[in-house]
C-alpha positions as CSV (number, residue, x, y, z in Angstrom):
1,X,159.5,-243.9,-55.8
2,X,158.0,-244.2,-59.4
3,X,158.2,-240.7,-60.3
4,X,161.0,-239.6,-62.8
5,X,161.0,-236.2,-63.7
6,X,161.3,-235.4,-67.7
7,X,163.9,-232.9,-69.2
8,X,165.4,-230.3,-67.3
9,X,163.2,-231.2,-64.3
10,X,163.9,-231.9,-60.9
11,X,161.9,-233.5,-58.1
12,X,162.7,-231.7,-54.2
13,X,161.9,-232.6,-50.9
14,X,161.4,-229.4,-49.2
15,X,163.1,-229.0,-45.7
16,X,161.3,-228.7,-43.5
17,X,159.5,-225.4,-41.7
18,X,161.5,-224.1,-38.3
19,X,159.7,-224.9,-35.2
20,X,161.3,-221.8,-33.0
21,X,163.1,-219.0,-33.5
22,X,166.5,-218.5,-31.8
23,X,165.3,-216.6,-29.0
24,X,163.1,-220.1,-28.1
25,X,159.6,-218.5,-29.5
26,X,157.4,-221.5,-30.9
27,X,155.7,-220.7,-34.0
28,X,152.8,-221.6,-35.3
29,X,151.7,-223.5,-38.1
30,X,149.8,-220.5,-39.7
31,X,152.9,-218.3,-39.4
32,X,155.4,-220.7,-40.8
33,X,156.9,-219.6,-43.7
34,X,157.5,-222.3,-46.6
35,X,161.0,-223.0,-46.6
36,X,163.4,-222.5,-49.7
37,X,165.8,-225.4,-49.3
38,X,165.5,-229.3,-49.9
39,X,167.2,-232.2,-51.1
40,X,167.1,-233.3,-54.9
41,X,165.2,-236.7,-55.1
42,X,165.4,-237.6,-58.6
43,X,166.6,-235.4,-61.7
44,X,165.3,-235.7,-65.7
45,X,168.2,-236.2,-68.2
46,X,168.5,-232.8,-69.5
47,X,168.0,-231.1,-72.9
48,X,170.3,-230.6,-75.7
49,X,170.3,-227.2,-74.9
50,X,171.0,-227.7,-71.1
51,X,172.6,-230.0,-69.5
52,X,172.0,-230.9,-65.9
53,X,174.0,-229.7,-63.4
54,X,172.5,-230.9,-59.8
55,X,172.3,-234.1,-59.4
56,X,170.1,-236.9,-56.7
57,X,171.3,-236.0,-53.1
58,X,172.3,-232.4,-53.6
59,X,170.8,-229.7,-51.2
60,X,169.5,-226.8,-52.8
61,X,167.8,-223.0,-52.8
62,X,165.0,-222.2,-55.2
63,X,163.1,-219.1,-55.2
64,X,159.7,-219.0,-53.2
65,X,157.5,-219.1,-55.8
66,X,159.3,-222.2,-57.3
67,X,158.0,-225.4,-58.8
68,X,154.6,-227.2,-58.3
69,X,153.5,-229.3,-55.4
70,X,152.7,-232.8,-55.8
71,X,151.8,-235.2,-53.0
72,X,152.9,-239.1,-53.0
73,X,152.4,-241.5,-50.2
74,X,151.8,-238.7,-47.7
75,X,154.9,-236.4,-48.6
76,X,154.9,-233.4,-50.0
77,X,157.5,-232.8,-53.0
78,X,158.1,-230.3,-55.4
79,X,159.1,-230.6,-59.0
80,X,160.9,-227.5,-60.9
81,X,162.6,-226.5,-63.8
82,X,166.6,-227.0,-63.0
83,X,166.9,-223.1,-63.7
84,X,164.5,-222.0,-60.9
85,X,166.8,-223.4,-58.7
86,X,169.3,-220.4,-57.0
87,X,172.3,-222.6,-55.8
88,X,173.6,-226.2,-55.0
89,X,174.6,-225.9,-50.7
């Protein structure tokens, strides 16, 4: 991967969408909602103000409006501010 995000930035790989609910009902792609988890990719190097706290590999929650969407090679990734994300799970 050739992208390395800049600051306080973090590249995610959102989980992905849940197929069935846990009474066994499939749902569809139009009713999916967009998950709020995903796996830290790549990190920037911080600010002086801020250092960075989650680091490559770490599973995370942001907020549902979070972060922009960029596709490379056919998977979709997000990149955000480190302070839109919620927690480190």
């Amino acid at each position: 991967m050739n992208i390395k995000p800049l600051a306080d930035r973090v590249l995610v790989k959102p989980a992905a969408a849940e197929e069935k609910t846990l009474s066994g009902i499939i749902i569809p792609d139009s009713a999916k909602e967009k998950p709020l988890k995903g796996e830290v990719i790549a990190t920037g190097n911080g600010t002086k103000d801020e250092e960075m706290v989650v680091k490559k590999g770490d599973d995370v929650l942001y907020g549902k409006y979070a972060g922009t969407e960029i596709e490379l090679d056919g998977t979709t990734y997000l990149i955000m501010r480190q302070s839109d994300i919620l927690a480190i799970i």
